[in-house]
C-alpha positions as CSV (number, residue, x, y, z in Angstrom):
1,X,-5.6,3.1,-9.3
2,X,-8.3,5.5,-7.2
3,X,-6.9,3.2,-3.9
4,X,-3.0,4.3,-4.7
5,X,-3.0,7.7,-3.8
6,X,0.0,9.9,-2.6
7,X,-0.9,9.2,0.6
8,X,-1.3,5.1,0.4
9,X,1.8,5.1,-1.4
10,X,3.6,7.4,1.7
11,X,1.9,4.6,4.1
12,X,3.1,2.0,2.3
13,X,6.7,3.5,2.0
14,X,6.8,4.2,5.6
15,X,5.7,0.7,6.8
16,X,8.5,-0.3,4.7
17,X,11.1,1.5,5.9
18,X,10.3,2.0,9.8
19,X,8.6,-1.5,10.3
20,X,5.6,0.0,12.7
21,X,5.0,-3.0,15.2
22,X,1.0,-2.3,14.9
23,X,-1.2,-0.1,12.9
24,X,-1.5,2.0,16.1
25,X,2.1,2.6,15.3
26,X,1.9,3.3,11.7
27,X,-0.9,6.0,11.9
28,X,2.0,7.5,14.3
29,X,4.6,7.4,11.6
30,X,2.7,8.6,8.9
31,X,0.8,11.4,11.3
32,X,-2.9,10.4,10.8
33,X,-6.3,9.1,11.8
34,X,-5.7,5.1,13.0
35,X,-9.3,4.5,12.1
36,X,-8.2,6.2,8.1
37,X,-4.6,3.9,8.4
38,X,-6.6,0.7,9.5
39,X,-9.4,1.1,6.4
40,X,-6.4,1.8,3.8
41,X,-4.2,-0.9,4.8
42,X,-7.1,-3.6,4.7
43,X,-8.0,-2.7,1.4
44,X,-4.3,-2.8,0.5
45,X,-4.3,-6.1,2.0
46,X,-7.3,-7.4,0.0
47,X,-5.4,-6.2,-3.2
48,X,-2.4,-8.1,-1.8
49,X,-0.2,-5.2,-1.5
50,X,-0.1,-5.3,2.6
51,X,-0.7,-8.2,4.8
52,X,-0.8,-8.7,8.5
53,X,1.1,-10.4,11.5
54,X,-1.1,-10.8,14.4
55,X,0.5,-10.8,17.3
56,X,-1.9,-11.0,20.4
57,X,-4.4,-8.4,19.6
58,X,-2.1,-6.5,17.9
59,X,-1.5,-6.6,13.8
60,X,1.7,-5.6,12.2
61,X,1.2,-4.2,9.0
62,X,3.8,-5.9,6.9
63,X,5.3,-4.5,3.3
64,X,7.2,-7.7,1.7
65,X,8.6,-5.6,-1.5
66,X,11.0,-3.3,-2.4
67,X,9.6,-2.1,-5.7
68,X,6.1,-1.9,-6.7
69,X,5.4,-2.4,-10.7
70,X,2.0,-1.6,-12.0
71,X,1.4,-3.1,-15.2
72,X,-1.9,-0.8,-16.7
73,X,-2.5,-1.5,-20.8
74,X,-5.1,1.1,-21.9
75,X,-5.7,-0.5,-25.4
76,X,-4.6,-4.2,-25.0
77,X,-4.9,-4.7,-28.9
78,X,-2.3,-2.0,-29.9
79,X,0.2,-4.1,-27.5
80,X,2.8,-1.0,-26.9
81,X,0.9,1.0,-24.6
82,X,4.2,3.5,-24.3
83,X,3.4,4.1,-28.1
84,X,-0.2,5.1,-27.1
85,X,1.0,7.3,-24.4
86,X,3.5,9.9,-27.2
């Protein structure tokens, strides 16, 4: 959960809606650091969140979803974690 900060989840929006054509591009949208951009989207691509298109030397991030759904039981023995939660 630490990697899906505000921030990650505004990158991962962004790439989603304005389809940057490199990570160049997406630090642009987003308004930060390409070397911070570059570090969060390979670790979003290890988790499977992000992957890449290379094209030459360049690598389009790419966001393939519309909805993210993150499934987090705290006590998988009680089974309703929404029950846990009241």
């Amino acid at each position: 959960m630490e990697t899906l900060t505000p921030r990650v989840l505004e990158l991962i929006e962004a790439i989603r809606r304005d389809e940057p054509s490199s990570i160049n591009e997406a630090a642009l949208v987003v308004d930060r650091d390409v070397k911070n951009v570059h570090e969060e989207l390979s670790q979003l691509a290890q988790l499977g969140i992000t992957f890449f298109e290379e094209d030459g030397q360049s690598k389009r991030p790419v966001v393939w979803f519309d909805e993210l759904v993150i499934n987090l039981p705290f006590d998988p023995d009680a089974g309703d974690t929404a029950a846990a939660a009241s």
